[in-house]
N, CA, C and O atoms as a Tinker XYZ file with bonds, in Angstrom:
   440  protein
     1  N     -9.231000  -28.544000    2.171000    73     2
     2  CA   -10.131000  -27.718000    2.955000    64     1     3
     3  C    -11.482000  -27.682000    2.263000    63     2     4     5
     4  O    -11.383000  -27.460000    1.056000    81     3
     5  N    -12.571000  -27.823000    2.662000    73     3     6
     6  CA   -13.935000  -27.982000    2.873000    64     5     7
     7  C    -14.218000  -26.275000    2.745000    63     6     8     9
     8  O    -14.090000  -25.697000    3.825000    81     7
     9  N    -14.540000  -25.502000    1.716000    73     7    10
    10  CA   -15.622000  -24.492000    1.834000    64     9    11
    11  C    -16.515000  -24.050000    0.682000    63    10    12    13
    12  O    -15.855000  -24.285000   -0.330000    81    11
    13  N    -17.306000  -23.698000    0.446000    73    11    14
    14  CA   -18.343000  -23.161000   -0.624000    64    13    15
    15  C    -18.502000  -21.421000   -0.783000    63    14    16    17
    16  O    -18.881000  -20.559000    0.010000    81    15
    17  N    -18.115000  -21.379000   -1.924000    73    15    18
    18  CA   -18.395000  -20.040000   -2.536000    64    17    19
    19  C    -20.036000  -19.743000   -2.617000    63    18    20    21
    20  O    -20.720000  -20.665000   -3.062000    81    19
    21  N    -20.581000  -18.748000   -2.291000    73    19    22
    22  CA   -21.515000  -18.032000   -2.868000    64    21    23
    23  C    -21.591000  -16.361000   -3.774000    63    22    24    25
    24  O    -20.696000  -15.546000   -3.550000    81    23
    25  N    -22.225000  -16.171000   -4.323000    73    23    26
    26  CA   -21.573000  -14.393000   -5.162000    64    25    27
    27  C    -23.242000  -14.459000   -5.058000    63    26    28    29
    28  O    -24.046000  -15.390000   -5.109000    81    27
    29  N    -23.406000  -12.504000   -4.828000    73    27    30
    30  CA   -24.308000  -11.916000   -6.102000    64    29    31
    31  C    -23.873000  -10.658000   -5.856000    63    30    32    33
    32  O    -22.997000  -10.544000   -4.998000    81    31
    33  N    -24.216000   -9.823000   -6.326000    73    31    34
    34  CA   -23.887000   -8.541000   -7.249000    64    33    35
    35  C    -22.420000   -7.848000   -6.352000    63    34    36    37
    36  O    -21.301000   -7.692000   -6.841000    81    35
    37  N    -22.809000   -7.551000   -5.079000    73    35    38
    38  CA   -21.778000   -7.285000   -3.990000    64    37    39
    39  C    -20.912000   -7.935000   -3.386000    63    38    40    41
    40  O    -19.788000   -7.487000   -3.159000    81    39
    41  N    -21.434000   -9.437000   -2.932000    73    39    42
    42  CA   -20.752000   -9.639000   -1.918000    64    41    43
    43  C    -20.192000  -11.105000   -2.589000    63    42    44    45
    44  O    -20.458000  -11.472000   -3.733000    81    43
    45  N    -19.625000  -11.612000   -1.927000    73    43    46
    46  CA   -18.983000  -13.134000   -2.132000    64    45    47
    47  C    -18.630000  -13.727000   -1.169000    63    46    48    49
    48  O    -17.451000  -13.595000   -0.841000    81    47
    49  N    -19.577000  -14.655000   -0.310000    73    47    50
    50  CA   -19.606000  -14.888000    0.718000    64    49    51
    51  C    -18.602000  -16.896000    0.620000    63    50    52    53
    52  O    -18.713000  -17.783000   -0.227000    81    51
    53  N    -17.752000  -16.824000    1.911000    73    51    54
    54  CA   -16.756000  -18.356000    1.605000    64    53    55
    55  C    -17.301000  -18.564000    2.747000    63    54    56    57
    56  O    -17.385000  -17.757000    3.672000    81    55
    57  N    -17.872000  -20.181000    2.695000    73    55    58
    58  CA   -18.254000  -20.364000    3.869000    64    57    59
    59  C    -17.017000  -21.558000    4.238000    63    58    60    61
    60  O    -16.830000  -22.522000    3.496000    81    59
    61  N    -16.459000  -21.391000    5.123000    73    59    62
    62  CA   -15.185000  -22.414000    5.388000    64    61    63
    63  C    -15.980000  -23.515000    6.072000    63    62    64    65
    64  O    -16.392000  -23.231000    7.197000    81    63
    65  N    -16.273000  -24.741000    5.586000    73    63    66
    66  CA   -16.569000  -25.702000    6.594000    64    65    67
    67  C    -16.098000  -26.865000    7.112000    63    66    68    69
    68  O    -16.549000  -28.004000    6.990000    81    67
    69  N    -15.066000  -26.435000    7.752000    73    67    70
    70  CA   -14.241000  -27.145000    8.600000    64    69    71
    71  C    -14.574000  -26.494000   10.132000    63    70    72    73
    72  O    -15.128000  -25.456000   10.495000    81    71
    73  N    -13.872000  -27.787000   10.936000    73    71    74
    74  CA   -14.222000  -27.027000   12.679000    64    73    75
    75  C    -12.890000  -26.494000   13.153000    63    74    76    77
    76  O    -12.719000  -25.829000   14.174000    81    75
    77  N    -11.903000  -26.895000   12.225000    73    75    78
    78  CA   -10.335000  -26.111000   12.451000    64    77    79
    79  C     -9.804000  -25.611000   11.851000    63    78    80    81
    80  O     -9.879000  -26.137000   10.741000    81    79
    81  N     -9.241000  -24.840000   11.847000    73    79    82
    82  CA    -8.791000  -23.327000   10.682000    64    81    83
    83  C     -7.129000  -23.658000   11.372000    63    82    84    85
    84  O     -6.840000  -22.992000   12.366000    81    83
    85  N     -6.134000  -24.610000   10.874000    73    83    86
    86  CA    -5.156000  -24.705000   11.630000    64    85    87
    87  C     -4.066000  -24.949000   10.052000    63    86    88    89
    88  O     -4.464000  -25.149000    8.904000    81    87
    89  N     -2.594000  -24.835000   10.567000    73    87    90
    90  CA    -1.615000  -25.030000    9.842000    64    89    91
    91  C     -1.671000  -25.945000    9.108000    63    90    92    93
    92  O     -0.575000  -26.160000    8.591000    81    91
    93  N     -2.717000  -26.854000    8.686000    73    91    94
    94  CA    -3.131000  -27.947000    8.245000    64    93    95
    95  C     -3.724000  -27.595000    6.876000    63    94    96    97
    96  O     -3.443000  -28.017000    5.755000    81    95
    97  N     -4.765000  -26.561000    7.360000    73    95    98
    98  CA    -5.291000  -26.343000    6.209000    64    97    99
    99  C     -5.277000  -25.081000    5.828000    63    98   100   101
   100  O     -5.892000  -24.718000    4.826000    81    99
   101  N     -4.647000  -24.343000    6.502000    73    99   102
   102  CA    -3.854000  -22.373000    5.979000    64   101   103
   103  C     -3.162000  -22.493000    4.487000    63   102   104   105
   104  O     -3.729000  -21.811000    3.633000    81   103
   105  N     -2.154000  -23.169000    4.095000    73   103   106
   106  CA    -1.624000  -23.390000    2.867000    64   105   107
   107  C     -2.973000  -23.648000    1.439000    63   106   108   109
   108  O     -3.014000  -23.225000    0.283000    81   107
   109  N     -3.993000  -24.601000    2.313000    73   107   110
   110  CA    -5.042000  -24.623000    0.985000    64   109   111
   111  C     -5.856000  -23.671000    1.100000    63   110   112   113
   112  O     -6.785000  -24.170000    0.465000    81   111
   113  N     -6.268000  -22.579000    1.454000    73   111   114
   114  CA    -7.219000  -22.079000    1.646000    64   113   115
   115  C     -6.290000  -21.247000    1.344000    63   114   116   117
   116  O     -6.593000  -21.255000    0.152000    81   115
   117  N     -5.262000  -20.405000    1.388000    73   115   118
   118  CA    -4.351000  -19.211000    0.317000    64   117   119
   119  C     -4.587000  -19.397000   -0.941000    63   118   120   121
   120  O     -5.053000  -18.631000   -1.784000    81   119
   121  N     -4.246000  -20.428000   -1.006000    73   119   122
   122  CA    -4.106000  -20.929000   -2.693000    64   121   123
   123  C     -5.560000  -21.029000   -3.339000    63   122   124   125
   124  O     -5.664000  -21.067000   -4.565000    81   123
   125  N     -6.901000  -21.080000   -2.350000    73   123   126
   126  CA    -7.750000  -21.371000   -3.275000    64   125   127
   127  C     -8.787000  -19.701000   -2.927000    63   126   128   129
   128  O     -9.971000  -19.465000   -3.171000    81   127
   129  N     -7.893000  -18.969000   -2.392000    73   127   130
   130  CA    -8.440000  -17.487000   -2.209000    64   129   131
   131  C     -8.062000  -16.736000   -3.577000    63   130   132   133
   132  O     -8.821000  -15.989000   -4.194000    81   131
   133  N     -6.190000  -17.216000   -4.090000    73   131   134
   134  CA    -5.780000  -17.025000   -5.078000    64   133   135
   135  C     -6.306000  -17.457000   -6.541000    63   134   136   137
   136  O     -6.259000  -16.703000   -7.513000    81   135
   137  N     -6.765000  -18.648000   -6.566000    73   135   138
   138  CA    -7.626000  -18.914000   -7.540000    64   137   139
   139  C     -8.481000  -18.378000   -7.508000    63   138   140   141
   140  O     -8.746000  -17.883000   -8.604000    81   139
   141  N     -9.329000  -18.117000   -6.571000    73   139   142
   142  CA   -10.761000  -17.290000   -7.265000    64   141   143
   143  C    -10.890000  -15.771000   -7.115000    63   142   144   145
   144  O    -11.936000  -15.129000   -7.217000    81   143
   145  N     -9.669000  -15.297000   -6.859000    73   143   146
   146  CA    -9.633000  -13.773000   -6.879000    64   145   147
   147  C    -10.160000  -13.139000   -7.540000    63   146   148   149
   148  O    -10.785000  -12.128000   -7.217000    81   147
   149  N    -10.034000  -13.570000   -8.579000    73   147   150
   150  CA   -10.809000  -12.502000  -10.169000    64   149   151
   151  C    -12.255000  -12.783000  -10.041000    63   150   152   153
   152  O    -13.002000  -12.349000  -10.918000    81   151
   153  N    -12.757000  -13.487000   -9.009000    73   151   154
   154  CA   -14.291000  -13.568000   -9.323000    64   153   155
   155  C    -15.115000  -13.522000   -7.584000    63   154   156   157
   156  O    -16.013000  -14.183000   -7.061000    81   155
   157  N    -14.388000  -12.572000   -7.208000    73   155   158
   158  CA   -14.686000  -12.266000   -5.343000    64   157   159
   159  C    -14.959000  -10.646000   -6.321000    63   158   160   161
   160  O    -14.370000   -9.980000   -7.172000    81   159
   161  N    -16.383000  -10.609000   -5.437000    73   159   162
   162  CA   -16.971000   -9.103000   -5.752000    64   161   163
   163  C    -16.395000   -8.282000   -4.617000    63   162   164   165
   164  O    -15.753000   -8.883000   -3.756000    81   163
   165  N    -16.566000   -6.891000   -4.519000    73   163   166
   166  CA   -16.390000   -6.027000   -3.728000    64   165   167
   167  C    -16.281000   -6.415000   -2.292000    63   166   168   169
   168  O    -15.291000   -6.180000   -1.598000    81   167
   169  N    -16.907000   -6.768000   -2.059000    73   167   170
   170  CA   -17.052000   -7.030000   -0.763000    64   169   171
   171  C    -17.098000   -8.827000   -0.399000    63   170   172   173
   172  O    -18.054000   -9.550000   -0.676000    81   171
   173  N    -15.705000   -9.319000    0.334000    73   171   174
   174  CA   -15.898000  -10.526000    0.882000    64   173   175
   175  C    -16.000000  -10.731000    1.837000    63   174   176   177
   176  O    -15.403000   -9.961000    2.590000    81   175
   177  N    -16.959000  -12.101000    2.612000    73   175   178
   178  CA   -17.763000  -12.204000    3.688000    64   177   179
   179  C    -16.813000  -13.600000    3.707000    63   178   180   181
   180  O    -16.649000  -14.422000    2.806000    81   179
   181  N    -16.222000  -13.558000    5.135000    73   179   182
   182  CA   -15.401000  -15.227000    5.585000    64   181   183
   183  C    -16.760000  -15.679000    6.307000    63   182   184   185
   184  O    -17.326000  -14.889000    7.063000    81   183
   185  N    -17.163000  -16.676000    6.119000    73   183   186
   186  CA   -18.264000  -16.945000    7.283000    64   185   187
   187  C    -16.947000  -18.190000    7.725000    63   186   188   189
   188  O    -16.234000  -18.936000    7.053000    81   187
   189  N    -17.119000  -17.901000    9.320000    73   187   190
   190  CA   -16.499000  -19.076000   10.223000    64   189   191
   191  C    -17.375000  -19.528000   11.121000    63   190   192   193
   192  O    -17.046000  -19.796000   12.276000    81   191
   193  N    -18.768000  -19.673000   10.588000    73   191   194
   194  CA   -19.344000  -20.042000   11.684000    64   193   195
   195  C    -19.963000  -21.654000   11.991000    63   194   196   197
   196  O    -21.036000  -22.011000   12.477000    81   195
   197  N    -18.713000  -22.483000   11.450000    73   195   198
   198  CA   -18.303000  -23.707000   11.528000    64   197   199
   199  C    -17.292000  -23.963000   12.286000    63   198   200   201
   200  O    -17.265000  -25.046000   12.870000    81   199
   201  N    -16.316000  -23.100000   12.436000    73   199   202
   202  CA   -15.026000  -23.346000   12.821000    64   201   203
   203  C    -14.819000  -22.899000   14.376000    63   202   204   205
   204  O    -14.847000  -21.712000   14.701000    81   203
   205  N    -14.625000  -23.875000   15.233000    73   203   206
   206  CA   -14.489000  -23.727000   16.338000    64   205   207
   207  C    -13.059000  -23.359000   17.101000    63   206   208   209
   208  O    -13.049000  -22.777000   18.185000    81   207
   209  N    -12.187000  -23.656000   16.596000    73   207   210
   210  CA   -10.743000  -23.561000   16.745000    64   209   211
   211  C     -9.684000  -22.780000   15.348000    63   210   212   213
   212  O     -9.842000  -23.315000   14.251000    81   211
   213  N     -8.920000  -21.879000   15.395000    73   211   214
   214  CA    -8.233000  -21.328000   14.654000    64   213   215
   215  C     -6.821000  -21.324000   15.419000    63   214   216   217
   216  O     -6.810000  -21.080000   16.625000    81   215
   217  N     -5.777000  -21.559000   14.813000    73   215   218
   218  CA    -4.181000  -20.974000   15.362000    64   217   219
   219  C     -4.032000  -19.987000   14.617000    63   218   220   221
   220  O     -4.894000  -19.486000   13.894000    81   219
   221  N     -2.519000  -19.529000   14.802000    73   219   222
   222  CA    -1.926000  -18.507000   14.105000    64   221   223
   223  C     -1.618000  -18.684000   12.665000    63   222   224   225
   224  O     -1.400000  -17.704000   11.952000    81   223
   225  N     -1.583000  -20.368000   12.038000    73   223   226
   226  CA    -1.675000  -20.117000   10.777000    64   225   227
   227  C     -2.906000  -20.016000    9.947000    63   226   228   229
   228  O     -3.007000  -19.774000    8.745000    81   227
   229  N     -3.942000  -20.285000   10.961000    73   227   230
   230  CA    -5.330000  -19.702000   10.028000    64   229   231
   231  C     -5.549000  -17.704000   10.201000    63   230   232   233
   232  O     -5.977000  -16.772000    9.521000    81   231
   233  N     -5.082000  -17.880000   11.231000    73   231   234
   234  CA    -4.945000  -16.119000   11.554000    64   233   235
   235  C     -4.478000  -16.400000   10.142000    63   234   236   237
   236  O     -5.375000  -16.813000    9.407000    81   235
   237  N     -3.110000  -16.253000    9.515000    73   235   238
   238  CA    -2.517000  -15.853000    8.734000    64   237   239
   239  C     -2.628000  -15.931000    7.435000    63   238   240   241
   240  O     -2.147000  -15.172000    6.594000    81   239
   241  N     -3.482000  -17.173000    7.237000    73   239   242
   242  CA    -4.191000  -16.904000    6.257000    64   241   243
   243  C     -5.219000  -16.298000    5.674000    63   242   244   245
   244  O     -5.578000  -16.134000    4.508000    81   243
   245  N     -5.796000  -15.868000    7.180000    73   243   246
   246  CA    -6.654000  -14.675000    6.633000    64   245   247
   247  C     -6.073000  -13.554000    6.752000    63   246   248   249
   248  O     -6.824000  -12.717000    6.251000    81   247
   249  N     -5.065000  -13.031000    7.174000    73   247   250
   250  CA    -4.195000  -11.738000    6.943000    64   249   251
   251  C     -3.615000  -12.159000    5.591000    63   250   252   253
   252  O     -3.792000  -11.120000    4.957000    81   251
   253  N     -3.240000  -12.713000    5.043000    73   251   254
   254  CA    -2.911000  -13.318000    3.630000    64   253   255
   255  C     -3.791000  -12.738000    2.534000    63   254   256   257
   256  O     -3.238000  -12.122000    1.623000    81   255
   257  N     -5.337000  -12.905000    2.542000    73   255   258
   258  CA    -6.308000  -12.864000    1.718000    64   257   259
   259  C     -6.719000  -11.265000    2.297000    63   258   260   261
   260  O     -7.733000  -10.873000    1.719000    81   259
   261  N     -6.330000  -10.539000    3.013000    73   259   262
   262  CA    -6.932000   -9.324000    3.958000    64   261   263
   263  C     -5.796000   -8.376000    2.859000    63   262   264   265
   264  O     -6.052000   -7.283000    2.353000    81   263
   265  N     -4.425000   -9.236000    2.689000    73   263   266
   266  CA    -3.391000   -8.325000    2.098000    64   265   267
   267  C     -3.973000   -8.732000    0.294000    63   266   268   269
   268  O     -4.547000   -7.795000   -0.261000    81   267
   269  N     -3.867000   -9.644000   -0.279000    73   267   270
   270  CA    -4.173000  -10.030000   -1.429000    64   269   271
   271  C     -5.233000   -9.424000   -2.595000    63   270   272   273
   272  O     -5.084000   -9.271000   -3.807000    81   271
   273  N     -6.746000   -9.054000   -1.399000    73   271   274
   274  CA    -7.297000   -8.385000   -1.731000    64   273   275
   275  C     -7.511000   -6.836000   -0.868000    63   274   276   277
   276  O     -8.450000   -6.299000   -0.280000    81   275
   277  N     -6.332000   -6.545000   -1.112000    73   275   278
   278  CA    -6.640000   -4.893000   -0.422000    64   277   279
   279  C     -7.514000   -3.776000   -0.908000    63   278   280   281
   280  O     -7.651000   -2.713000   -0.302000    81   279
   281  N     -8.204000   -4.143000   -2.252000    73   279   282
   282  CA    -9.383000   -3.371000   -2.678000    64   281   283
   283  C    -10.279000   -3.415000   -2.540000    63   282   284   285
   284  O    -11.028000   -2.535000   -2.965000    81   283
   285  N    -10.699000   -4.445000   -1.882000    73   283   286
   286  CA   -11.794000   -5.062000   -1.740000    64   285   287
   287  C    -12.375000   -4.766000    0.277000    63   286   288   289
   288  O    -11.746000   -4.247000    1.199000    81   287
   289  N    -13.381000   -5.206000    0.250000    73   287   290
   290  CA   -13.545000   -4.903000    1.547000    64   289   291
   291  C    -13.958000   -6.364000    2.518000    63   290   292   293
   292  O    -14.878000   -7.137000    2.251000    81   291
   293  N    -13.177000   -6.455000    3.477000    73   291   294
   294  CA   -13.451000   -8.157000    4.017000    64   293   295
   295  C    -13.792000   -7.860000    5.532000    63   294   296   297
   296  O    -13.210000   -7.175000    6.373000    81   295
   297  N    -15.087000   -8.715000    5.581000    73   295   298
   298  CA   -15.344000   -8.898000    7.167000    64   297   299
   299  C    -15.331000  -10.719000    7.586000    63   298   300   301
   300  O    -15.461000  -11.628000    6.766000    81   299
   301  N    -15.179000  -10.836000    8.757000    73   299   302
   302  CA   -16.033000  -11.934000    9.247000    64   301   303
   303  C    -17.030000  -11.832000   10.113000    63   302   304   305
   304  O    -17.188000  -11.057000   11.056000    81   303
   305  N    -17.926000  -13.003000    9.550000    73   303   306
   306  CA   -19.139000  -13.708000   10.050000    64   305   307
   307  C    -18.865000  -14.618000   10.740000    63   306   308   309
   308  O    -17.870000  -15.282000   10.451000    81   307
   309  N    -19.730000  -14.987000   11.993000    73   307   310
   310  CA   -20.226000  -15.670000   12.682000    64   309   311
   311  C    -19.743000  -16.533000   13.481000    63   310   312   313
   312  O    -20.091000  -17.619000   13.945000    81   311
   313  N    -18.228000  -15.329000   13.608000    73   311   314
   314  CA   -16.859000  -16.227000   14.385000    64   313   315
   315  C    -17.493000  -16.850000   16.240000    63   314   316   317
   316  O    -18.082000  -16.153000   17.066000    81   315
   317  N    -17.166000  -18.047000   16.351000    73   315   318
   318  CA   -17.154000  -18.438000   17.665000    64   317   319
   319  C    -16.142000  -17.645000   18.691000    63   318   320   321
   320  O    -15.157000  -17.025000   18.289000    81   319
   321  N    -16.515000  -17.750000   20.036000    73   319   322
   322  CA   -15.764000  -16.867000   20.907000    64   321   323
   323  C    -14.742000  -17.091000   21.076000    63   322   324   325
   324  O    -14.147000  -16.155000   21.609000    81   323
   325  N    -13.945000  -18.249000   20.807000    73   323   326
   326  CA   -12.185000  -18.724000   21.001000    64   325   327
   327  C    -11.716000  -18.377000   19.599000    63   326   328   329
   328  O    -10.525000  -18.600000   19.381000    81   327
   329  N    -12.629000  -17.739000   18.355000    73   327   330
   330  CA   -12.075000  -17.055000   17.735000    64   329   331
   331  C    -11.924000  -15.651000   17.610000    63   330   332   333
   332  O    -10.872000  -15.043000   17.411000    81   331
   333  N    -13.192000  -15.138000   17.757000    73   331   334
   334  CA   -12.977000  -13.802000   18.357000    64   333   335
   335  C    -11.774000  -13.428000   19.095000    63   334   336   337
   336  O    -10.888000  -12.650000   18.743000    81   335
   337  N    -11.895000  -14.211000   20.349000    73   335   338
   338  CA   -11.113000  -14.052000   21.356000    64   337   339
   339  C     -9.410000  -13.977000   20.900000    63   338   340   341
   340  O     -8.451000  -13.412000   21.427000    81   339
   341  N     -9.554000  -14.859000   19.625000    73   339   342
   342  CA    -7.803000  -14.797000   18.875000    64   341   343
   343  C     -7.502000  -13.454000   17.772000    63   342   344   345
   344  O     -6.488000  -12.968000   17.272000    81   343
   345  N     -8.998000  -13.160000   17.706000    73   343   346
   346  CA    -9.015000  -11.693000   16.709000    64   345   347
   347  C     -8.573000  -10.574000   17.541000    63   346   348   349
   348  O     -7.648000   -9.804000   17.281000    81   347
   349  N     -9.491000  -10.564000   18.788000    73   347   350
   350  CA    -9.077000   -9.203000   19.821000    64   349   351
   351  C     -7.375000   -9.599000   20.211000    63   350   352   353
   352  O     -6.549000   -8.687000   20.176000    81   351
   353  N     -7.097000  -10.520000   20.448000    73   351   354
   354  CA    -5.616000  -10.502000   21.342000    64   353   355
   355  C     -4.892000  -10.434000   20.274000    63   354   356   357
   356  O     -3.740000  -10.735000   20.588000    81   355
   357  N     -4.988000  -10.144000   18.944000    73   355   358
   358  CA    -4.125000  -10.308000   17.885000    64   357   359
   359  C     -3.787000   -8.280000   17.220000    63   358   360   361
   360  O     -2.760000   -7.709000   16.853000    81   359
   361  N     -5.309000   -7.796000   17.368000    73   359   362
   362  CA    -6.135000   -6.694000   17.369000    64   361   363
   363  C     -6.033000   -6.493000   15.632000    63   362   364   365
   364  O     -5.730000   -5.590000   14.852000    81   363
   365  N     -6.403000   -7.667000   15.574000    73   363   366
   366  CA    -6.861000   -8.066000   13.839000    64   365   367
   367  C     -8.339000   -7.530000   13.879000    63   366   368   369
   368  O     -8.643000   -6.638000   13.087000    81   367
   369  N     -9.168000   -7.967000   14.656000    73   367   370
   370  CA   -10.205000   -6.759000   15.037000    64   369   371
   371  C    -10.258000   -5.946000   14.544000    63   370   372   373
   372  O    -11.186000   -5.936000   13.736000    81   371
   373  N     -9.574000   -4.944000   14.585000    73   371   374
   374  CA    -9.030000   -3.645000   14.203000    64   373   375
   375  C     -9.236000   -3.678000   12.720000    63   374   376   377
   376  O    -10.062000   -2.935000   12.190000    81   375
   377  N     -8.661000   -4.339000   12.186000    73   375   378
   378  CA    -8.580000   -4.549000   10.314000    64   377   379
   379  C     -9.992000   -4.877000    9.669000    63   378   380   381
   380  O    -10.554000   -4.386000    8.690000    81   379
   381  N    -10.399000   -5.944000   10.614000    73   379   382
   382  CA   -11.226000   -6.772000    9.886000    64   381   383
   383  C    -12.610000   -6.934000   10.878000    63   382   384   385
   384  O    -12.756000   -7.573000   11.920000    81   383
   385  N    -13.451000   -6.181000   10.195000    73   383   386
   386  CA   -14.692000   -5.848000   10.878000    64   385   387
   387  C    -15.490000   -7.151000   11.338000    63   386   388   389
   388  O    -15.556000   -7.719000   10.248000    81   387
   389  N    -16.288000   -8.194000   12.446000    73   387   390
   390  CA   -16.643000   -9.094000   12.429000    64   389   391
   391  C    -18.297000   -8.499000   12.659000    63   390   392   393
   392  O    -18.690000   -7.347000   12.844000    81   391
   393  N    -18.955000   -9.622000   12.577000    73   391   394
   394  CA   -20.759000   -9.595000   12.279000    64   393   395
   395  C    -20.842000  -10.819000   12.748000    63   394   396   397
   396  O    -19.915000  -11.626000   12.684000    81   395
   397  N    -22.396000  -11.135000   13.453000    73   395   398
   398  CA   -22.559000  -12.328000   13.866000    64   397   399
   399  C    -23.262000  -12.849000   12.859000    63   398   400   401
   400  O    -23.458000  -14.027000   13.155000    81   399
   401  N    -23.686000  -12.633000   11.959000    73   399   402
   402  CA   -24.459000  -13.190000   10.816000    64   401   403
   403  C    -24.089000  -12.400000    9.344000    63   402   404   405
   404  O    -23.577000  -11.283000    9.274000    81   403
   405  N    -24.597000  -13.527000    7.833000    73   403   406
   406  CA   -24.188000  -13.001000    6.853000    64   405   407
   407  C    -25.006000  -11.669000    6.983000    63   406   408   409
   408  O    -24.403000  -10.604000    6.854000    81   407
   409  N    -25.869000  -11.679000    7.142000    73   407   410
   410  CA   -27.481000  -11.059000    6.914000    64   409   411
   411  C    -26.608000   -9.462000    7.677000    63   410   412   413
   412  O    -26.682000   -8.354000    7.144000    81   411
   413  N    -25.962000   -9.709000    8.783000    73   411   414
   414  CA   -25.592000   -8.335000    9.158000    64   413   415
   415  C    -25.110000   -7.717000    8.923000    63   414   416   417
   416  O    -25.259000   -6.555000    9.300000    81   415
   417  N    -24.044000   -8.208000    7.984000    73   415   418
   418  CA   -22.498000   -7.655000    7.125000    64   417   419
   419  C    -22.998000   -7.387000    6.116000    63   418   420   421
   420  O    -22.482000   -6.482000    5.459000    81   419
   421  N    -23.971000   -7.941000    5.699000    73   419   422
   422  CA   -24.548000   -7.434000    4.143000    64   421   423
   423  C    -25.212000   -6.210000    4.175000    63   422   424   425
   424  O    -25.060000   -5.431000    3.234000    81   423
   425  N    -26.174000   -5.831000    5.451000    73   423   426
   426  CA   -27.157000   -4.686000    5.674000    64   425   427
   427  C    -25.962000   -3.828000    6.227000    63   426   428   429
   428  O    -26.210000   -2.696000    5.813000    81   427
   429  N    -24.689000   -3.777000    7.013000    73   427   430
   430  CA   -24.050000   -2.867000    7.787000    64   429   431
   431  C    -23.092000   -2.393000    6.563000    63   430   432   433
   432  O    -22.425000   -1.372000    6.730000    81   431
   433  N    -22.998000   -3.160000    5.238000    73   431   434
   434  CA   -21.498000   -3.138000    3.767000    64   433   435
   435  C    -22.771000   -2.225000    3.232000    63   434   436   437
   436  O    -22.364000   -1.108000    3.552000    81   435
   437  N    -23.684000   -2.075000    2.795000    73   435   438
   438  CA   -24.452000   -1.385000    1.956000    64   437   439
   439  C    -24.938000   -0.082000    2.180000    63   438   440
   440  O    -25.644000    0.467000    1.334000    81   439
């Protein structure tokens, strides 16, 4: 799986850049949430605003990293509407606050 870390003081933004968030690549993207746990600040930012398609095992891997870091506070960014659309019918919504941009989650977390 294709994504780039960014940090500063608050936030730790993963930008996933892939266009599918599928059972393919859910297993690497646990494991590499788990590796960098100790160095995700307060607040983590998923940006998906690459990813056009998600199933239920990318759902689950972000309920994975939602449970992993339960101290922490996690939104997504810049989800496309067939993902959204898998957040509301899931009502993961509910858990996990979404923003259409980093810029908004950063001004709405502070």
């Amino acid at each position: 799986m294709n994504y780039e870390v960014s940090n500063n003081d608050l936030f730790t933004v993963v930008e996933v850049q892939e266009s599918r968030f599928d059972a393919k690549l859910a297993p690497t993207f646990r494991q590499s949430m788990e590796d960098i746990q100790g160095d995700i600040k307060p607040n983590l930012l998923l940006d998906l605003s690459n990813v056009n398609f998600m199933d239920s095992s990318g759902l689950g891997a972000v309920m994975a990293v939602y449970k992993l870091l339960r101290d922490r506070q996690i939104a997504i960014v810049g989800a496309k509407q067939p993902v959204r659309d898998l957040l509301k019918l899931t009502r993961m919504d509910r858990l996990v606050k979404t923003y259409d941009t980093v810029e908004d989650a950063m001004t709405a977390s502070v």
